[in-house]
C-alpha positions as CSV (number, residue, x, y, z in Angstrom):
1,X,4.2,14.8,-5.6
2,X,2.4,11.6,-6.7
3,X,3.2,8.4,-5.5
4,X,6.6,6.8,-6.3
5,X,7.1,2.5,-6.3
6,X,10.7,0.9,-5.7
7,X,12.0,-2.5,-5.4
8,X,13.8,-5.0,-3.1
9,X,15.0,-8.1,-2.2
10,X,15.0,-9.8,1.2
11,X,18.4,-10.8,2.3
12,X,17.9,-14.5,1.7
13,X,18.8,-14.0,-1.6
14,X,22.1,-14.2,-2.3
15,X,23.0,-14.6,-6.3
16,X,24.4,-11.5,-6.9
17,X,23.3,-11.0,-10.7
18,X,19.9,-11.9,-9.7
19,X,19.8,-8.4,-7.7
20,X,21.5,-6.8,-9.8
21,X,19.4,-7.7,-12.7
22,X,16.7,-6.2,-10.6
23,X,18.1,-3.0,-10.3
24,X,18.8,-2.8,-14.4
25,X,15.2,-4.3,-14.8
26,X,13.3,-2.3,-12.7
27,X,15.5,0.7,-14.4
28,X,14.8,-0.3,-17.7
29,X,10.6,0.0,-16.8
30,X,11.0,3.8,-15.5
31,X,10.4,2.7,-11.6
32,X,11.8,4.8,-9.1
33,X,14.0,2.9,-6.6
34,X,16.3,0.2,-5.8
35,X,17.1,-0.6,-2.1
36,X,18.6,-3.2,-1.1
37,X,19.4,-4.5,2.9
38,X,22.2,-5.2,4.5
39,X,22.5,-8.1,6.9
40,X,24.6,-11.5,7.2
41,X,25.6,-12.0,3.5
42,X,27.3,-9.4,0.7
43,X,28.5,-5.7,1.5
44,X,25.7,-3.7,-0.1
45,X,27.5,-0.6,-0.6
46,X,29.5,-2.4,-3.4
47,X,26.8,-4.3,-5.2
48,X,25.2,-0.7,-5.3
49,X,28.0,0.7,-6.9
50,X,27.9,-2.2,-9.4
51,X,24.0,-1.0,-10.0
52,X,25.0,2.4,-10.2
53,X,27.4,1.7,-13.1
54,X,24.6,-0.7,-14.8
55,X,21.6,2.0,-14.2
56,X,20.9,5.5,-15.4
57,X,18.0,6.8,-13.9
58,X,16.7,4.9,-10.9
59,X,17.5,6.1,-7.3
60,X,19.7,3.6,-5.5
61,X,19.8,3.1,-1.5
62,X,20.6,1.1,1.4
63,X,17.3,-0.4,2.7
64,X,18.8,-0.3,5.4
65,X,21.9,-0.9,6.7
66,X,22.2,-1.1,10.4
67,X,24.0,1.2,12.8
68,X,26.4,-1.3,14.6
69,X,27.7,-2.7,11.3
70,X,29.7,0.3,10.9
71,X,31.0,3.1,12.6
72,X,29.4,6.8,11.4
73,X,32.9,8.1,9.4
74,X,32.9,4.7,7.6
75,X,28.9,4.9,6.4
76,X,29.4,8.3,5.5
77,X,32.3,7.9,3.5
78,X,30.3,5.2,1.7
79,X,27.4,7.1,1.2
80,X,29.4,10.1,-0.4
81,X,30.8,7.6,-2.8
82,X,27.9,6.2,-4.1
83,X,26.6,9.5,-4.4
84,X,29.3,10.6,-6.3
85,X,29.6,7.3,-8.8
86,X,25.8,7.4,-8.7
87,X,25.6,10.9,-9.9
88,X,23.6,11.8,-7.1
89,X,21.1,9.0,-6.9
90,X,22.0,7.7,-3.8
91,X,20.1,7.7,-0.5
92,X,21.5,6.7,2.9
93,X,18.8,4.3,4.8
94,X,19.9,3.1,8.3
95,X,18.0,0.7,10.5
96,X,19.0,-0.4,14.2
97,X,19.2,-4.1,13.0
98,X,19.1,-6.8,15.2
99,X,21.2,-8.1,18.7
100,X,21.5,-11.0,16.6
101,X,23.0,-9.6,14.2
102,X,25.5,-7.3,16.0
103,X,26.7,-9.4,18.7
104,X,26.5,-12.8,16.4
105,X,28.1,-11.0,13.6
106,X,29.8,-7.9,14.1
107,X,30.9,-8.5,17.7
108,X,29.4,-5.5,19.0
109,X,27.0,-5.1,21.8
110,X,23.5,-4.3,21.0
111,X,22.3,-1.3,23.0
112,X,19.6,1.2,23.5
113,X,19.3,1.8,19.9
114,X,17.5,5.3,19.8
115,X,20.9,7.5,21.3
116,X,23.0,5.2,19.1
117,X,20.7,6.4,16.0
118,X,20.6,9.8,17.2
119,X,24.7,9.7,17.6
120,X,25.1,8.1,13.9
121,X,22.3,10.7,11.8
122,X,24.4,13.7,13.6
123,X,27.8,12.6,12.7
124,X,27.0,11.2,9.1
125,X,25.2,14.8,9.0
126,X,28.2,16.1,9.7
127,X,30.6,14.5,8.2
128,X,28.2,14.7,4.6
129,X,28.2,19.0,5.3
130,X,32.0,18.8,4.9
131,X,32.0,19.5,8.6
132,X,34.5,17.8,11.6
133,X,32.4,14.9,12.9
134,X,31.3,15.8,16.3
135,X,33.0,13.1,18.8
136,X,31.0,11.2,21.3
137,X,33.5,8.8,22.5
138,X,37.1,9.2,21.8
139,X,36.3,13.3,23.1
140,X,39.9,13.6,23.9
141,X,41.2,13.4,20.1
142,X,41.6,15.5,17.3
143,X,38.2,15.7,15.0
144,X,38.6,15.2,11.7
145,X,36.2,15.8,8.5
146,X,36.1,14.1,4.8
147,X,38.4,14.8,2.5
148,X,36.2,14.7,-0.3
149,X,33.3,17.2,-1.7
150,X,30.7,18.1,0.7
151,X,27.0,16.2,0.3
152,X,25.1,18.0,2.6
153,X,21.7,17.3,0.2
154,X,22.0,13.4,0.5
155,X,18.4,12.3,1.9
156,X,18.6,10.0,5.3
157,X,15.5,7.7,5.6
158,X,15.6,5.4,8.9
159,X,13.3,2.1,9.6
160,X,11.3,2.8,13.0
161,X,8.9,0.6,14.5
162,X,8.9,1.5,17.6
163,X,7.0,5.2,18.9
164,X,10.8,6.6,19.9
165,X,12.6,5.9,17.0
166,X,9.7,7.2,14.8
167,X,9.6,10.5,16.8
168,X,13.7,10.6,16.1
169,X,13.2,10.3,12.7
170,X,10.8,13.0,12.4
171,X,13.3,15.0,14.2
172,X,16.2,14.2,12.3
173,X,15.9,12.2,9.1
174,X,14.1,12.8,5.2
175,X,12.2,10.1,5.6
176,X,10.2,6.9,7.3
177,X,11.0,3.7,6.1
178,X,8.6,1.2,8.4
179,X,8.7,-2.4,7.3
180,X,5.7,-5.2,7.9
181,X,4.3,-2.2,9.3
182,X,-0.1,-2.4,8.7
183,X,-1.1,0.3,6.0
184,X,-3.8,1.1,8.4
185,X,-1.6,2.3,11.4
186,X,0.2,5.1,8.9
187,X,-1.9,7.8,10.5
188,X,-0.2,6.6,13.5
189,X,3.6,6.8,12.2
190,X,2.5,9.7,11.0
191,X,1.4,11.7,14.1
192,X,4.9,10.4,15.7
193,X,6.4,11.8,12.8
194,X,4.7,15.4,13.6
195,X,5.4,15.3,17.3
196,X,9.5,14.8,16.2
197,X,9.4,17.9,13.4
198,X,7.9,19.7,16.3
199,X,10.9,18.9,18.6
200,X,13.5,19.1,15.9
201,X,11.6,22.9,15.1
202,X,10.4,22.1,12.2
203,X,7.1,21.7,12.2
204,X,6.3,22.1,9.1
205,X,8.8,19.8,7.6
206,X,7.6,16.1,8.2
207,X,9.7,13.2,6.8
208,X,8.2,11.3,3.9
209,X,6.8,8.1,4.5
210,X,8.7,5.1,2.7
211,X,7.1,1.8,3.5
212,X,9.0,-1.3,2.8
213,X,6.2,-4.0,1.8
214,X,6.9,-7.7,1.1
215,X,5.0,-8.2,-2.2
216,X,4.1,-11.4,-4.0
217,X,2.1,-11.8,-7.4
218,X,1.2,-14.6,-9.2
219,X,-0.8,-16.3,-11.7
220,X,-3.3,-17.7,-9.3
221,X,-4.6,-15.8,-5.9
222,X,-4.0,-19.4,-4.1
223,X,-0.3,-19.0,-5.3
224,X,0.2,-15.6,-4.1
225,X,-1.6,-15.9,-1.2
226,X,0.6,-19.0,-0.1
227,X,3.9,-16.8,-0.6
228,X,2.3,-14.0,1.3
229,X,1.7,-16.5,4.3
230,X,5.2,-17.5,3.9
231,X,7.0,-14.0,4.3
232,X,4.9,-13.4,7.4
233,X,5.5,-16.9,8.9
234,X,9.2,-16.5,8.6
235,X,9.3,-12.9,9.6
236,X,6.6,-13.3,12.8
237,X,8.5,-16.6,13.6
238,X,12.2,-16.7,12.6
239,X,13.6,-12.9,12.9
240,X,13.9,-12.8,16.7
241,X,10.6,-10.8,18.6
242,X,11.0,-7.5,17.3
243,X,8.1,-7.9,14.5
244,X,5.8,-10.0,16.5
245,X,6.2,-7.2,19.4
246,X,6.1,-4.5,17.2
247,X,2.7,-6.1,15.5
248,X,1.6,-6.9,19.0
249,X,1.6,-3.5,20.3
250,X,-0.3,-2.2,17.6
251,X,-3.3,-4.7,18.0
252,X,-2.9,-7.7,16.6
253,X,-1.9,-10.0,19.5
254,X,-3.9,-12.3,18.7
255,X,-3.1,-13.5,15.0
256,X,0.5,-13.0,16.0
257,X,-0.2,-16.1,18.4
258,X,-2.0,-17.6,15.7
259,X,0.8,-17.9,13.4
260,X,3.6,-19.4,15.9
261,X,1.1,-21.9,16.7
262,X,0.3,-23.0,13.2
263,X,4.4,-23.2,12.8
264,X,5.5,-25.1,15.9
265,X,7.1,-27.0,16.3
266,X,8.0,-26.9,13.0
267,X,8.1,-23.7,10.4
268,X,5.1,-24.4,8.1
269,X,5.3,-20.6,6.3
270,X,1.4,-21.3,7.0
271,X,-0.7,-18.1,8.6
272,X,-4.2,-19.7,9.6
273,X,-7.7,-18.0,8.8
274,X,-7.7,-16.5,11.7
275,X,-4.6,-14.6,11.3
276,X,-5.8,-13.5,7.9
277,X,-5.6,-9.6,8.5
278,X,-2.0,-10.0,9.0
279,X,-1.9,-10.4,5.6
280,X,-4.0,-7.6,4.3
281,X,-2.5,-5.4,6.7
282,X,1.2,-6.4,5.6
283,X,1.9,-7.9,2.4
284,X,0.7,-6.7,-1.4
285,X,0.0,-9.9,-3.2
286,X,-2.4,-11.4,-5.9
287,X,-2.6,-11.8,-9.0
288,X,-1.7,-8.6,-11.3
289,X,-4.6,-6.7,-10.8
290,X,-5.2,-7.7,-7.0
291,X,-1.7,-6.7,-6.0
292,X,-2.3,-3.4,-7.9
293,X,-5.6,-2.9,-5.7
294,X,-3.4,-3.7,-2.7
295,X,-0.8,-1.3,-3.4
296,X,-3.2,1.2,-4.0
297,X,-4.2,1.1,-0.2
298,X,-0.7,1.8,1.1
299,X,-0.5,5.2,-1.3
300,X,-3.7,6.3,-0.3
301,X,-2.9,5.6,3.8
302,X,0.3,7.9,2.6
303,X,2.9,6.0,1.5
304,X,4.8,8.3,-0.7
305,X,6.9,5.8,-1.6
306,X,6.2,1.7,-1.7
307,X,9.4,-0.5,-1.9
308,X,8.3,-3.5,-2.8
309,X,10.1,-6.3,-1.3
310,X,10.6,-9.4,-3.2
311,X,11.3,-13.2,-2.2
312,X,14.2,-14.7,-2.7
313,X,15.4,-17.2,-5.6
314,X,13.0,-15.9,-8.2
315,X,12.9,-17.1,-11.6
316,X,14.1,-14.5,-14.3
317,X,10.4,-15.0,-15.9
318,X,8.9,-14.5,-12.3
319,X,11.0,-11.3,-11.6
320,X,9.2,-10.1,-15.2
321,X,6.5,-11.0,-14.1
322,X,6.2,-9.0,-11.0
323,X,7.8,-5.8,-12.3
324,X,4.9,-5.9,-15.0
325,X,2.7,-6.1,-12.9
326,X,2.7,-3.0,-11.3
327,X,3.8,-1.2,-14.8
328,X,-0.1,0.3,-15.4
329,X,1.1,2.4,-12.3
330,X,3.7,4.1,-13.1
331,X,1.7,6.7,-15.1
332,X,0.1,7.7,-11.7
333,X,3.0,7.2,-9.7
């Protein structure tokens, strides 16, 4: 199957016609997805039932939500509604999130996230085959199912970093969906991938690979290259230590330092020339035709499908000019 290309949105924005227009945009052009996070601001299952009433084609998904927001029964009676009003469009991405996030927001402890992932794809499983959902903590009461039609065929993509989580998701789910993951550490992901279908007994039967990939494109290579330093500078430097770990174990120690020195004691959104393979690694940016020749890289590491992440508070012009970018494509996506 040739390569498929999807949009997003980072959580900062929050104007809810802006991603919505997205959604009916990117439609209109023939891409292929829409997924969209969850994290600290609007309930994403509802604006993706608003997209799914505004789009026709395009396959709609979480991207991600994260497995303390909610317990299994209530994601998969959410998934099996937007399946249904999507007319089976819809794709269940779940992420383990952040402690931040879960204790600061949902009240809920932050534990070892890989038996809590493990827990939530085999009850949402269940549940989605029409089945009683397999208890794990109240054992002692009476298991129920879904009172609505079985979905057994809804895909589950998860967002592993980490070498456990990736070998659970080649176990268990449809797809990998890695985010500011480097294209050139795929093969990696990938062999995790393999060594879960192996322990899951399916060998034969590795997830597809779904990289999330923050993406700015301008009129000027300066321009774009200054937002690409931004995402990376907030992400390395404001979302807690699980990207600058997760970059640091895979070799690149050193530009990770680079960057939270060139933003302290202050956040600068600056990533220093020395740090500059963060960027080529991470983000797809240029003008037009240099983002294209970036994106290209991530399909051929195998990438089967790019979501391309966008910044927030985006010009309608801006947004236009980013979806046509990536337009000449489509024909060999």
């Amino acid at each position: 199957m040739p390569p498929r290309i999807g949009f997003s949105v980072m959580p900062l924005e929050t104007r809810r016609e802006a991603i919505i227009d997205l959604a009916t945009d990117a439609d209109r052009r023939g891409y292929h997805g829409f997924f969209m996070p969850e994290t600290w601001a609007w309930d994403m299952t509802v604006l993706l039932a608003d997209a799914a009433a505004r789009t026709t084609q395009i396959t709609l998904g979480t991207g991600i939500v994260g497995i303390w927001n909610r317990s299994a029964a209530t994601i998969a009676m959410g998934a099996a509604t937007l399946h249904a009003i999507s007319g089976g469009r819809f794709v269940l991405g779940l992420g383990a999130s952040t402690p931040q996030l879960a204790e600061g927001l949902h009240d809920t402890p932050f534990g070892q996230p890989v038996p809590r992932m493990r827990r939530m794809i085999t009850q949402i499983r269940a549940l989605l085959r029409g089945e009683r959902i397999p208890l794990d903590v109240a054992t002692g009461a009476r298991a129920l199912k879904l009172n609505v039609p079985p979905v057994p065929e809804l895909p589950i993509t998860v967002a592993a970093l980490g070498d456990a989580m990736t070998r659970l998701t080649g176990e268990l789910a449809d797809a990998w969906s890695p985010f500011l993951y480097p294209w050139a550490q795929l093969d990696t992901g990938r062999a995790r991938l393999r060594e879960g279908a192996a322990r899951g007994g399916h060998p034969d039967r590795t997830p597809e690979i779904h990289p999330s990939i923050p993406t700015v494109v301008a009129e000027t290579d300066a321009k774009a290259r200054e937002g690409a330093a931004w995402f990376v500078a907030f992400y390395v430097t404001t979302m807690g230590t699980i990207y600058r770990d997760s970059l640091t174990r895979q070799g690149y120690g050193k530009q990770v330092q680079a960057v939270l020195a060139a933003n302290a004691p202050k956040f600068t959104g600056a990533v220093p020339p020395d740090a500059e393979e963060l960027l080529e690694q991470l983000i797809v940016y240029g003008t037009p035709a240099e983002a294209r020749r970036r994106l290209a890289r991530w399909h051929a590491a195998g990438g089967t499908f790019t979501v391309l992440l966008l910044g927030p508070n985006l010009t309608p012009e801006q947004r236009a000019f980013t979806l046509d970018a990536f337009r000449p494509m489509l024909g060999s996506a």
